[in-house]
Backbone as JSON Lines, residues from 0, in Angstrom:
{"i":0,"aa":"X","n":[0.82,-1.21,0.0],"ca":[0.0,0.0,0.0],"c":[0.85,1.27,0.0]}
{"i":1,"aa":"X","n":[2.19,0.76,0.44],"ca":[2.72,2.16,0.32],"c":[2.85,3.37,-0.54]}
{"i":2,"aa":"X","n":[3.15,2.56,-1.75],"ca":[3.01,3.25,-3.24],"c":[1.56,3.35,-3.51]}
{"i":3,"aa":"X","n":[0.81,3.11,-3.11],"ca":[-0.4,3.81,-3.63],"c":[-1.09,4.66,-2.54]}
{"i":4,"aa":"X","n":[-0.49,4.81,-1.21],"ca":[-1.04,6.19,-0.69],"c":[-0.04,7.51,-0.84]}
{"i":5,"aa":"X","n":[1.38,6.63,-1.51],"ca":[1.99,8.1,-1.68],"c":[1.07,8.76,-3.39]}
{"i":6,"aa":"X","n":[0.72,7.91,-3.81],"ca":[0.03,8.23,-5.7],"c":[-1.1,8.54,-4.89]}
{"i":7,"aa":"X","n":[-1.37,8.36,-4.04],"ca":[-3.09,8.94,-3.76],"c":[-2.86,10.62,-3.02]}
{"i":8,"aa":"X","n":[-2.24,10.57,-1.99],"ca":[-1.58,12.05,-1.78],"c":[-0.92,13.14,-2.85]}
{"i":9,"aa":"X","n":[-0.03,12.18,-3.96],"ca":[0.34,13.51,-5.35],"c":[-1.03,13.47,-5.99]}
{"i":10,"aa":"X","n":[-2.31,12.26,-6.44],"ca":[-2.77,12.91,-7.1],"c":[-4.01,14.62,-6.56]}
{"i":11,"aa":"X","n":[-3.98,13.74,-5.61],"ca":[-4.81,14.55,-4.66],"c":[-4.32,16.04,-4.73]}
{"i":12,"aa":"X","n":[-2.74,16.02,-4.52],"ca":[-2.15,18.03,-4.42],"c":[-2.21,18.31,-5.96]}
{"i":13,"aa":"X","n":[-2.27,17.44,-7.01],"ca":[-2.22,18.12,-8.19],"c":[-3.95,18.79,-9.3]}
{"i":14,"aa":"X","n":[-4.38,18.27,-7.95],"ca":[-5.89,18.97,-8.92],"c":[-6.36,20.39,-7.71]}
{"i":15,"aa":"X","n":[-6.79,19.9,-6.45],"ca":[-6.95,21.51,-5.94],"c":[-6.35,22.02,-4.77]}
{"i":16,"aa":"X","n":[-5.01,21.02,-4.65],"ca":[-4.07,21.2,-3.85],"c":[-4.36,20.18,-2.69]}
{"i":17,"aa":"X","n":[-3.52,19.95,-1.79],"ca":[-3.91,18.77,-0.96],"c":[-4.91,19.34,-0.17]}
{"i":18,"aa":"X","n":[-5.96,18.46,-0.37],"ca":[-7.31,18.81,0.52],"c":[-7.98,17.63,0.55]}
{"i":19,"aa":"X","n":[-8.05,16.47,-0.11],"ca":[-8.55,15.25,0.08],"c":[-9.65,15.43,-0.88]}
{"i":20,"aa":"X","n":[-9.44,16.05,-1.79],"ca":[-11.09,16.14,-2.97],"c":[-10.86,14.65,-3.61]}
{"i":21,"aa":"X","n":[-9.57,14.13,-3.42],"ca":[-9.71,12.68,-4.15],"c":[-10.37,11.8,-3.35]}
{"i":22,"aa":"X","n":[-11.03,11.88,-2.02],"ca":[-11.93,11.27,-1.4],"c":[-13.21,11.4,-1.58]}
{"i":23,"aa":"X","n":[-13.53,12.43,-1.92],"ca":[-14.79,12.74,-2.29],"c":[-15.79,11.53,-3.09]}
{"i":24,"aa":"X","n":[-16.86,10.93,-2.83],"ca":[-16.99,10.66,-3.82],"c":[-18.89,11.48,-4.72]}
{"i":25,"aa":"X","n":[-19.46,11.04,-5.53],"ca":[-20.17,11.72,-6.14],"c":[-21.36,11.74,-5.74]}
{"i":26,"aa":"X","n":[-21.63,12.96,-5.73],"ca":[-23.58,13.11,-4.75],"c":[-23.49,14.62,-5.23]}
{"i":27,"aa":"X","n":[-24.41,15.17,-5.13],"ca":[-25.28,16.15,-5.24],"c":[-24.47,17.24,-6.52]}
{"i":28,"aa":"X","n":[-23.92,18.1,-6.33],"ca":[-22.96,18.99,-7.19],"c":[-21.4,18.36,-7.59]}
{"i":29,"aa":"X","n":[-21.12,17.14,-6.3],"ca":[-20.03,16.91,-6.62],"c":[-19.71,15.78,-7.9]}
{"i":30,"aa":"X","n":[-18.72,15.68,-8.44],"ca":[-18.14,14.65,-9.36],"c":[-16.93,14.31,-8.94]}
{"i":31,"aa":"X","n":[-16.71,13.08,-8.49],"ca":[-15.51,12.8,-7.97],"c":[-14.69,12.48,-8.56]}
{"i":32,"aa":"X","n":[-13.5,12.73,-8.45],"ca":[-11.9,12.9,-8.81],"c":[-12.13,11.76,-8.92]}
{"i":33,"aa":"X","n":[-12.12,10.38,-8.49],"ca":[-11.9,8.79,-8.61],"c":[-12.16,8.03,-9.81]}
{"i":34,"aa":"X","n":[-13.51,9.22,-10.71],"ca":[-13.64,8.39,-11.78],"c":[-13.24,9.29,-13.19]}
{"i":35,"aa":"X","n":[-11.96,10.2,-12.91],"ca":[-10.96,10.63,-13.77],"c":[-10.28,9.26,-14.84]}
{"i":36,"aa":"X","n":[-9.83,9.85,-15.65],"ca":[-9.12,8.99,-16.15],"c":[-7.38,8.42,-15.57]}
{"i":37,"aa":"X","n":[-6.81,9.08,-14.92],"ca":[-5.66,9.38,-14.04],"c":[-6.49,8.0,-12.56]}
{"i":38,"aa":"X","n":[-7.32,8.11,-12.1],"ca":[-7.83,7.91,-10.97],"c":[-8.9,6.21,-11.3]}
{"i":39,"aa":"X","n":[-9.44,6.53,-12.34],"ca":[-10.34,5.39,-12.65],"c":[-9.72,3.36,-12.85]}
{"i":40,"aa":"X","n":[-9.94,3.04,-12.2],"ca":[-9.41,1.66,-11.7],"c":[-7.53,1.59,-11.27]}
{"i":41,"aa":"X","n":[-7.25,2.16,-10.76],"ca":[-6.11,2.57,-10.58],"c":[-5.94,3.4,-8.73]}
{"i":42,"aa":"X","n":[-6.49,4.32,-8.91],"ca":[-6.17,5.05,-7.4],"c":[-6.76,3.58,-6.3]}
{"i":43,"aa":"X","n":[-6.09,3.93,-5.55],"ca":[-6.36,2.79,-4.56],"c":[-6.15,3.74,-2.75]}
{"i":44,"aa":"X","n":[-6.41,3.05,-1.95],"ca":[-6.02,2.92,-0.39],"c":[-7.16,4.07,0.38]}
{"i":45,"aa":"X","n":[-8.04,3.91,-0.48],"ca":[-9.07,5.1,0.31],"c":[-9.48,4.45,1.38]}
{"i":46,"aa":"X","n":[-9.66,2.62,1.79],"ca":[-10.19,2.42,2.34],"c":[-9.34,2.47,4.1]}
{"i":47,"aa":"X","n":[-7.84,2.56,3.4],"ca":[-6.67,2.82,4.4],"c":[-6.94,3.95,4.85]}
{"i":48,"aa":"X","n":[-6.94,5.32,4.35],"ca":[-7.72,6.63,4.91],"c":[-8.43,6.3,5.71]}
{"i":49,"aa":"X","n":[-9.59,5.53,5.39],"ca":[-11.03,5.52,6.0],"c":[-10.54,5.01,7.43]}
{"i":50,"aa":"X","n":[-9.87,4.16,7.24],"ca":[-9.52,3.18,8.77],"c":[-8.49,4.19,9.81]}
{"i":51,"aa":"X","n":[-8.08,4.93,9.16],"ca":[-7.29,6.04,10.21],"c":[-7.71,6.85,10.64]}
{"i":52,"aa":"X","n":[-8.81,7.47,9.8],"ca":[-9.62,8.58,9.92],"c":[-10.51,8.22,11.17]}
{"i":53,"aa":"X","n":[-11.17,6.83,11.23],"ca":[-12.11,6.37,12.08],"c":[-11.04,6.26,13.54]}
{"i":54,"aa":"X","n":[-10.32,5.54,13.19],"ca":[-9.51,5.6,14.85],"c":[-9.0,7.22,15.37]}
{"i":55,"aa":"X","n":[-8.49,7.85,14.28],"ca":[-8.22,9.07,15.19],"c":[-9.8,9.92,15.32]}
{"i":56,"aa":"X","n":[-10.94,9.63,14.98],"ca":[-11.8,10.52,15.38],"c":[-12.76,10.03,16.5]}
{"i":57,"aa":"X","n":[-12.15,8.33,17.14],"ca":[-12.36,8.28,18.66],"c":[-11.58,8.66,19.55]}
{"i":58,"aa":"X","n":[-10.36,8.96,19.37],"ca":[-9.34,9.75,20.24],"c":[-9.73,11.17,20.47]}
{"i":59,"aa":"X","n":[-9.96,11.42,18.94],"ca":[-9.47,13.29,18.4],"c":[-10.81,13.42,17.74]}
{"i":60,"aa":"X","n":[-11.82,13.31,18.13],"ca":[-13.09,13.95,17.35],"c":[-13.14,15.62,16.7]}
{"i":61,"aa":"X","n":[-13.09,15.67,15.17],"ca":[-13.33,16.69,15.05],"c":[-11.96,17.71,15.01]}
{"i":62,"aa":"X","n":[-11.06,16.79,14.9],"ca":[-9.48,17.77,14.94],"c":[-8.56,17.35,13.75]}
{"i":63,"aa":"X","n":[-8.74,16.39,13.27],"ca":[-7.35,16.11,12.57],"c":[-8.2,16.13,10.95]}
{"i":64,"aa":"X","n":[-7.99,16.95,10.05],"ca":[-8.51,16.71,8.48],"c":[-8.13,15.22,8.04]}
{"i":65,"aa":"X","n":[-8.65,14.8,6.87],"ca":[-8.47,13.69,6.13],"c":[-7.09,14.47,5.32]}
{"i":66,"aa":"X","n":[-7.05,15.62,4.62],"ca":[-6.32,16.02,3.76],"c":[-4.92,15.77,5.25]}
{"i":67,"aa":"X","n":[-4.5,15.71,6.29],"ca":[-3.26,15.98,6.68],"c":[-2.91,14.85,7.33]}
{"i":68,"aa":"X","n":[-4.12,13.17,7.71],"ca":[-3.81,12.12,7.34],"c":[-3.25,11.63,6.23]}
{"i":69,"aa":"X","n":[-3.64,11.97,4.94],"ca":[-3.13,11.41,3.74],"c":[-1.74,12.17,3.7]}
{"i":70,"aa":"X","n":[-1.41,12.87,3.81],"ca":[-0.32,13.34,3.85],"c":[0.76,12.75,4.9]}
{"i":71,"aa":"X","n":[0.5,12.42,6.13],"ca":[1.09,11.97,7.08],"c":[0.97,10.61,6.56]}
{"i":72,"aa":"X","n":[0.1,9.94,5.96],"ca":[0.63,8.27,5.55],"c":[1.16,8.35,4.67]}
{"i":73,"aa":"X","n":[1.38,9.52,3.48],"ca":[1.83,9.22,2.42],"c":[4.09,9.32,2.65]}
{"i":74,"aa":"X","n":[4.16,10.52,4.04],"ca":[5.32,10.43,4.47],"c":[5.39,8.94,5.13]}
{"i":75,"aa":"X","n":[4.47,8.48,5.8],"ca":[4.83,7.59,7.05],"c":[4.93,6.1,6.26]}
{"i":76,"aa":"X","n":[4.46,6.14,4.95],"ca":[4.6,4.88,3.93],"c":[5.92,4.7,3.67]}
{"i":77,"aa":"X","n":[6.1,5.63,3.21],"ca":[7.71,6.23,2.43],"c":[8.54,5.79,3.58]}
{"i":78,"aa":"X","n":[8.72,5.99,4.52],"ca":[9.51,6.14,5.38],"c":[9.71,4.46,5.76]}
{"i":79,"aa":"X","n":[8.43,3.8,6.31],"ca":[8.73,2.58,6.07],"c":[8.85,2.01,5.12]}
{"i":80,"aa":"X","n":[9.33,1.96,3.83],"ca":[9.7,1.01,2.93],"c":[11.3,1.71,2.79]}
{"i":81,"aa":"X","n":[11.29,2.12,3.44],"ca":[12.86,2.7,3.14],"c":[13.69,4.0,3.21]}
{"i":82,"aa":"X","n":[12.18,4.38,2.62],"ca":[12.62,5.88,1.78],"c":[13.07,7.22,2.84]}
{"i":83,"aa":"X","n":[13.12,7.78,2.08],"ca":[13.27,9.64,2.9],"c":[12.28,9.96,3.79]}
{"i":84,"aa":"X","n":[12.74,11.39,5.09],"ca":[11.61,11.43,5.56],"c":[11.43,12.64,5.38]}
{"i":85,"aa":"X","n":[10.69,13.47,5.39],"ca":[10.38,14.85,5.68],"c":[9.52,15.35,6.34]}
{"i":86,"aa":"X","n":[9.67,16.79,7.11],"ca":[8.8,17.54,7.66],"c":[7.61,17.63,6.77]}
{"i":87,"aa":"X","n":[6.19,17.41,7.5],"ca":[4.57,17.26,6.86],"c":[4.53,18.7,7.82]}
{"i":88,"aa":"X","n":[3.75,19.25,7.51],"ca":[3.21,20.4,8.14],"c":[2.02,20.18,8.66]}
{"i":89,"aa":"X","n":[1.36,20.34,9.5],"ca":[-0.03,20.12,9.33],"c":[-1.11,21.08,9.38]}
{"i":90,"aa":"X","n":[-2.16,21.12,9.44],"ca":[-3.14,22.12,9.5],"c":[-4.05,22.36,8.15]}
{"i":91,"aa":"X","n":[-3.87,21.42,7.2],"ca":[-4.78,21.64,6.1],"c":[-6.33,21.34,6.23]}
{"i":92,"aa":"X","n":[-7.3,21.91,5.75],"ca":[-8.74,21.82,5.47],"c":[-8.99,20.52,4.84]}
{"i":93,"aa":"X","n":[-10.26,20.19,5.03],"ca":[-10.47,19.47,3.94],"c":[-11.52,20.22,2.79]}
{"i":94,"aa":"X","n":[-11.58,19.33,1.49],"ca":[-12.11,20.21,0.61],"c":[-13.91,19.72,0.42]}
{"i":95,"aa":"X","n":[-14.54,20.26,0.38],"ca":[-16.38,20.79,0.04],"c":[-16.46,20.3,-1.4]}
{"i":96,"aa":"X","n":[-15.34,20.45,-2.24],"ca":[-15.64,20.08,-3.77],"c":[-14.62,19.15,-4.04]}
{"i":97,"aa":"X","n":[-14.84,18.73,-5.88],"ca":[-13.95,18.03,-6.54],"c":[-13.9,18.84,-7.51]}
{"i":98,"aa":"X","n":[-12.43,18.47,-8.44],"ca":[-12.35,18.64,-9.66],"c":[-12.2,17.4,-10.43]}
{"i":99,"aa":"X","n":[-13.16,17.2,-11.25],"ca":[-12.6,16.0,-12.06],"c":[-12.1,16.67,-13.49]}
{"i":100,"aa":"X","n":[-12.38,17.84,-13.84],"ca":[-11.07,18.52,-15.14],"c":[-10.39,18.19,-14.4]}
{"i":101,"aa":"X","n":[-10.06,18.75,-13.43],"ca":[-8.42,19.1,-12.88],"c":[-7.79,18.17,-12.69]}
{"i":102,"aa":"X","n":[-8.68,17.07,-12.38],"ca":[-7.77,15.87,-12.29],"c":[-7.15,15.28,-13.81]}
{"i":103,"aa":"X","n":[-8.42,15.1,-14.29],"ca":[-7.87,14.92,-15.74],"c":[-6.88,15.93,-16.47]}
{"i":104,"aa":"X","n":[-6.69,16.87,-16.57],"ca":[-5.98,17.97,-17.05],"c":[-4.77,18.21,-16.04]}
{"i":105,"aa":"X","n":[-4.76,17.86,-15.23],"ca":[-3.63,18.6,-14.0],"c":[-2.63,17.13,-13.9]}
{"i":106,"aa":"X","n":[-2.86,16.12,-13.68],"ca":[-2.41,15.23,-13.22],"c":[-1.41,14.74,-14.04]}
{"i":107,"aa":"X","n":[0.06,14.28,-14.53],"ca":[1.15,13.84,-15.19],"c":[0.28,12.54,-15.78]}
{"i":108,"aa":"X","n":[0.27,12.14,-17.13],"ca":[-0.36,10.91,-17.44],"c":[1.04,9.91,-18.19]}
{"i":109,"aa":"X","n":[0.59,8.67,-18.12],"ca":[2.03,8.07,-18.93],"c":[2.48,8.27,-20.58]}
{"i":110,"aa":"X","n":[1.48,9.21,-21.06],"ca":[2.04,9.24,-22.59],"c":[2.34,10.6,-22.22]}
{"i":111,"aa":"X","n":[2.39,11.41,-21.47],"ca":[2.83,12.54,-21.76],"c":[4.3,13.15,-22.09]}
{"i":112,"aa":"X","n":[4.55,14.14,-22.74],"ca":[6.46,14.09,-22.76],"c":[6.83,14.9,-22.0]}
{"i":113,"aa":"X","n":[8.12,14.63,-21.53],"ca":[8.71,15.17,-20.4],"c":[8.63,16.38,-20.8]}
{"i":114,"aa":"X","n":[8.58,17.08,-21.28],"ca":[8.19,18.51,-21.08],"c":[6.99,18.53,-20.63]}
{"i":115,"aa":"X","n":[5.79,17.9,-21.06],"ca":[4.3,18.46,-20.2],"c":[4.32,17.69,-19.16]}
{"i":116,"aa":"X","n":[4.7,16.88,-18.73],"ca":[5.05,16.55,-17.1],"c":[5.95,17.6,-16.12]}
{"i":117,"aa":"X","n":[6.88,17.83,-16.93],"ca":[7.68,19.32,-16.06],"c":[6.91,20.46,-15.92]}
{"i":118,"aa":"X","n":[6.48,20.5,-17.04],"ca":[5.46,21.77,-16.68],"c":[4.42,21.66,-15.77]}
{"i":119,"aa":"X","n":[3.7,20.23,-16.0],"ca":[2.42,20.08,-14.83],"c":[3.48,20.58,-13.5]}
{"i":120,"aa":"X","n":[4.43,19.55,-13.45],"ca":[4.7,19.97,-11.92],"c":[5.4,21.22,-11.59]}
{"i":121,"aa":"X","n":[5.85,22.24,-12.73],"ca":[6.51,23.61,-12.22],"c":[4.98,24.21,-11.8]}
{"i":122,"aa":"X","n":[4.28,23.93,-12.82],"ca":[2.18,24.79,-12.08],"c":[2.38,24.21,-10.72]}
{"i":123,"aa":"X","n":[2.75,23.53,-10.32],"ca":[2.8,22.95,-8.73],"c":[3.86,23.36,-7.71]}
{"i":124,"aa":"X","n":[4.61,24.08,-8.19],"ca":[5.59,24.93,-7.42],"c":[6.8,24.09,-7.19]}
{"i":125,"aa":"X","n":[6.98,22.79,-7.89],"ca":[7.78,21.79,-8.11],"c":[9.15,22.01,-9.19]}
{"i":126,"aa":"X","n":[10.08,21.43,-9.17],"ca":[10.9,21.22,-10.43],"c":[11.62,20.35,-10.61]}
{"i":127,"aa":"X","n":[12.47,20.55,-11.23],"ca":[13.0,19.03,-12.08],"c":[13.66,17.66,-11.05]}
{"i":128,"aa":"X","n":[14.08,18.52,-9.89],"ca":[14.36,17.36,-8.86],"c":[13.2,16.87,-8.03]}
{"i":129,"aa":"X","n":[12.28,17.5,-8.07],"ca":[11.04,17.0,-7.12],"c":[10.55,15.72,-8.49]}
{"i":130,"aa":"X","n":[10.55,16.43,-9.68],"ca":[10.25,14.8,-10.54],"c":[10.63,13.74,-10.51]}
{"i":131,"aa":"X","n":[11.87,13.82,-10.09],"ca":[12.76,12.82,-10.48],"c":[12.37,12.0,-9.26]}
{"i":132,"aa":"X","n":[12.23,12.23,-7.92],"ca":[12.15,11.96,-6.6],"c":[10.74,11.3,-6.5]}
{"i":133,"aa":"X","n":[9.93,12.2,-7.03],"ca":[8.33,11.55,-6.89],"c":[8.59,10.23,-8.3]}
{"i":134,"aa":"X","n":[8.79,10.37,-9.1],"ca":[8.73,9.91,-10.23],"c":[9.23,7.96,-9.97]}
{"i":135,"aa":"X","n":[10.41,8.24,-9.12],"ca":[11.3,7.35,-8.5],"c":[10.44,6.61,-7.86]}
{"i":136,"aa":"X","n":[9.93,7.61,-6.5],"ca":[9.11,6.56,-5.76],"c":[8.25,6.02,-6.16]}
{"i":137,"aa":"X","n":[7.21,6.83,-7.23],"ca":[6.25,6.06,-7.28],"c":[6.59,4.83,-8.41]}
{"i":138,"aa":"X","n":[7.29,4.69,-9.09],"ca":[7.75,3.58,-9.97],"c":[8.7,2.39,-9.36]}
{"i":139,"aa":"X","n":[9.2,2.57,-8.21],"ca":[10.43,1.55,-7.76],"c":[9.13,0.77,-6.68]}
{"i":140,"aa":"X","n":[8.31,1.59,-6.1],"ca":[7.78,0.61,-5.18],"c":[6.66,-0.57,-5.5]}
{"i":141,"aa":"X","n":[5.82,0.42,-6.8],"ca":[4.79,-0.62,-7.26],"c":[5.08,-1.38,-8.23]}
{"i":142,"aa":"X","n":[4.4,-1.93,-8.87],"ca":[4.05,-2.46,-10.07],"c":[3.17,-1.51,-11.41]}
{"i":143,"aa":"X","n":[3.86,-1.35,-12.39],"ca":[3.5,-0.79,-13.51],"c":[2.28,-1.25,-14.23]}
{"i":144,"aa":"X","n":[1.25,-0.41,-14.64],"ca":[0.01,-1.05,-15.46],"c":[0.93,-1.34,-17.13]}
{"i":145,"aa":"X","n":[0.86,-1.99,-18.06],"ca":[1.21,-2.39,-19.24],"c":[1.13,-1.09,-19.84]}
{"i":146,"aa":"X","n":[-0.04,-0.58,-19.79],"ca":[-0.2,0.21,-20.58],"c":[0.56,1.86,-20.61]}
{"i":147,"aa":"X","n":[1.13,1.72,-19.22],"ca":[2.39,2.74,-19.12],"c":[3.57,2.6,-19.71]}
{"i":148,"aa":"X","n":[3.67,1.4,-20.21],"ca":[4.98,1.22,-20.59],"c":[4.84,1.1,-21.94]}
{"i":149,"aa":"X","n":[3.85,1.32,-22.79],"ca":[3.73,1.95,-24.21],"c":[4.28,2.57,-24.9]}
{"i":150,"aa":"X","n":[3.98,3.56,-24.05],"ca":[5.3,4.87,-24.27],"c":[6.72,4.16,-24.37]}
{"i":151,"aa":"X","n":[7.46,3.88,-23.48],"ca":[8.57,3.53,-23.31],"c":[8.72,2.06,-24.56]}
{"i":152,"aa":"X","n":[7.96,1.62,-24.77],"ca":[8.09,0.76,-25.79],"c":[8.52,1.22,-27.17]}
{"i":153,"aa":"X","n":[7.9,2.19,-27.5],"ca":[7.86,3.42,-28.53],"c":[9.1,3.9,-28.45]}
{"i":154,"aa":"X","n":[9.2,4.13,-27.59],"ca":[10.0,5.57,-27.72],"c":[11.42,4.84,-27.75]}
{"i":155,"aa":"X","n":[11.95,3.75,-26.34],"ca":[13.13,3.31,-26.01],"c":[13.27,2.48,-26.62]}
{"i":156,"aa":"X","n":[12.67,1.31,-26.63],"ca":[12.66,0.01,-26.57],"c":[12.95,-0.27,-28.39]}
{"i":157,"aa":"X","n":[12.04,0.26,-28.99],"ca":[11.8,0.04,-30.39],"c":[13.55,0.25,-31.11]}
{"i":158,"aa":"X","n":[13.45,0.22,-32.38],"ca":[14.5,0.51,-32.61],"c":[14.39,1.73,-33.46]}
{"i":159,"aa":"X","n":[15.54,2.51,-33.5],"ca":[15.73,4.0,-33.37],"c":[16.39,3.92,-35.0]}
{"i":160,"aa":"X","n":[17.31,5.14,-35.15],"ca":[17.85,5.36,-36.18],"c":[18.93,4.39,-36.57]}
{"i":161,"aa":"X","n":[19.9,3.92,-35.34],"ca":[20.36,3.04,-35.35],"c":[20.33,1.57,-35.73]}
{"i":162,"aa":"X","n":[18.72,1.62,-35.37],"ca":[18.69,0.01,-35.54],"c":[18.47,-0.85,-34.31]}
{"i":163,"aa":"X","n":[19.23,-0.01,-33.13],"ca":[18.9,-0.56,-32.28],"c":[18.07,0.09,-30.88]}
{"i":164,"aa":"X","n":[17.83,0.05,-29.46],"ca":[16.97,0.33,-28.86],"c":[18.05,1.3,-28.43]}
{"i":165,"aa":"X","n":[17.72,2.52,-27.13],"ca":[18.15,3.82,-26.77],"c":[19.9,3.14,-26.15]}
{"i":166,"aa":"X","n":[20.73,3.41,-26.55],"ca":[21.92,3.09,-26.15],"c":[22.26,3.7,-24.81]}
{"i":167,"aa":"X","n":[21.9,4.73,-24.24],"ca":[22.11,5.15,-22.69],"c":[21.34,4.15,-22.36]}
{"i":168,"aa":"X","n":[20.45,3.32,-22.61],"ca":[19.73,2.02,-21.46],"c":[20.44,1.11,-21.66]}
{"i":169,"aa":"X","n":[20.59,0.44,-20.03],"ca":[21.11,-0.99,-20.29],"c":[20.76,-1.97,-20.95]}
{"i":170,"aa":"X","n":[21.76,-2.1,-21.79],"ca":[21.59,-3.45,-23.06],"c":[20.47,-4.36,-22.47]}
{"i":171,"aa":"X","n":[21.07,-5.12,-21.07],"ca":[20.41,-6.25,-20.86],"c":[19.08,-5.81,-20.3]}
{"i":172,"aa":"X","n":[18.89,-4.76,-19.31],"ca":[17.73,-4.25,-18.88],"c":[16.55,-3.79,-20.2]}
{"i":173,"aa":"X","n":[17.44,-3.59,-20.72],"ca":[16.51,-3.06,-22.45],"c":[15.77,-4.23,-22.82]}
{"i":174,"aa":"X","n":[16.98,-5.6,-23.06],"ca":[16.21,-6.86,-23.25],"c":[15.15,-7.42,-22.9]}
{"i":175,"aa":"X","n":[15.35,-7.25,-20.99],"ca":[14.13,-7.65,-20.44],"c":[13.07,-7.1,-20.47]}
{"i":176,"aa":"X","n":[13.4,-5.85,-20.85],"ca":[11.87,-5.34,-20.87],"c":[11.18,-5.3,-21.92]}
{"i":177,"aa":"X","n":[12.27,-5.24,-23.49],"ca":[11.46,-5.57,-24.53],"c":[11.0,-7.18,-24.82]}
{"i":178,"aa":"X","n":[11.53,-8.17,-23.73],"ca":[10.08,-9.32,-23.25],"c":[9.26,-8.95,-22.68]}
{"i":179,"aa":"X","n":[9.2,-8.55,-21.89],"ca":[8.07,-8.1,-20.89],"c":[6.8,-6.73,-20.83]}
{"i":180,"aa":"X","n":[7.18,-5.7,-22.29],"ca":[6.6,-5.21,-22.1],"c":[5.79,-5.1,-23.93]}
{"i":181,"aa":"X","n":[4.51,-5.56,-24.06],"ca":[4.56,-6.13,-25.45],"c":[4.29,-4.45,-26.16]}
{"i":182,"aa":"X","n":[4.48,-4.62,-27.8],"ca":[3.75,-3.39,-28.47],"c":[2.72,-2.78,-28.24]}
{"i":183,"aa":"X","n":[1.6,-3.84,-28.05],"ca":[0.33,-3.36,-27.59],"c":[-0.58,-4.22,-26.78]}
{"i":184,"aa":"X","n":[-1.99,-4.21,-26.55],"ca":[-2.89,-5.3,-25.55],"c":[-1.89,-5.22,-24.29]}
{"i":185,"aa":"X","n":[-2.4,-5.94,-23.25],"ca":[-2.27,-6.39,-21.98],"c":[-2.23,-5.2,-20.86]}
{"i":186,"aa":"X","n":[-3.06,-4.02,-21.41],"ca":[-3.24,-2.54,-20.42],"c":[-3.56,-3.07,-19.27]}
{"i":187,"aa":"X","n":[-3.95,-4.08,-18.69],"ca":[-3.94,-4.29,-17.33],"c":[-2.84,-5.61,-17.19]}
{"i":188,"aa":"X","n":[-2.17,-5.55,-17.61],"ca":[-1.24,-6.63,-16.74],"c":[-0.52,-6.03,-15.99]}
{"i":189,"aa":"X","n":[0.35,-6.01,-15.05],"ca":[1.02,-5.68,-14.28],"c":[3.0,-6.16,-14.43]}
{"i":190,"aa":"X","n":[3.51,-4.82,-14.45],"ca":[4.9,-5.04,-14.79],"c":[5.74,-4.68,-13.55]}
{"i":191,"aa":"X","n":[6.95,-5.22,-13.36],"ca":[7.63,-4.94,-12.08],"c":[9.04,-4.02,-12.32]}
């Protein structure tokens, strides 16, 4: 779960900032972020929220937001699988609405090119090392949908002017993945 409450916390700050609108789900005015295309069979661990949220609001009724839980598991994930830790701040709201443009439009998708991924995240007050860092985690801990690695099939894998696949990638790592990751079909299989 770790990797998917830290992907549930970025997608969450990249549509109306961290506020938990990716919890939301759909009733009256709202449209929930979950059934984005970014979010739709994919976002996961709401039900992990739900179970923290419920224990700290028999302790702490009425004090702690959902938006600064998800944030605190999305450090406190990270931290146990290995990773970095950092100061969380706390004190955020939670949010009254959703965006589902924003999610769709705001959120880094896997065909996009590294330029409109840099840019999504400079609109986020981010830059080229915060990509690399988020980008990292969220790819080393989970498992890849097939259909992310399309792109990279295309682009790396294939063969180039040369003839052969991107020469800065490792030969043999190149190999394995041009088994493992086909031209097209298998958008839900899962790659490691």
């Amino acid at each position: 779960m770790a990797a998917s409450l830290l992907r549930l916390h970025f997608h969450d700050c990249f549509v109306k900032g961290c506020d938990a609108s990716i919890l939301l789900d759909s009733s009256g005015d709202i449209i929930s972020e979950k059934s984005s295309n970014p979010n739709r069979d994919s976002a996961r661990g709401f039900e992990v929220i739900d179970k923290i949220k419920a224990a700290i609001e028999k302790e702490c009724p009425h004090t702690v937001s959902c938006a600064d839980i998800m944030a605190l598991a999305a450090r406190d994930s990270t931290v146990l699988t290995g990773g970095p830790n950092w100061e969380v701040p706390l004190g955020r709201r939670d949010s009254k609405g959703a965006s589902l443009s924003g999610s769709n439009n705001n959120i880094p998708a896997p065909n996009n090119t590294f330029q409109t991924i840099l840019t999504k995240f400079k609109l986020q007050g981010l830059d080229i090392v915060d990509l690399v860092a988020l980008s990292g985690k969220l790819t080393r801990l989970p498992h890849s949908r097939i259909c992310s690695m399309h792109q990279l099939q295309a682009e790396t894998l294939q063969p180039i002017s040369n003839g052969k696949p991107d020469d800065t990638l490792d030969q043999s790592y190149a190999a394995y993945l041009g088994t493992h990751c086909p031209r097209s079909g298998g958008d839900q299989n899962l790659f490691r």
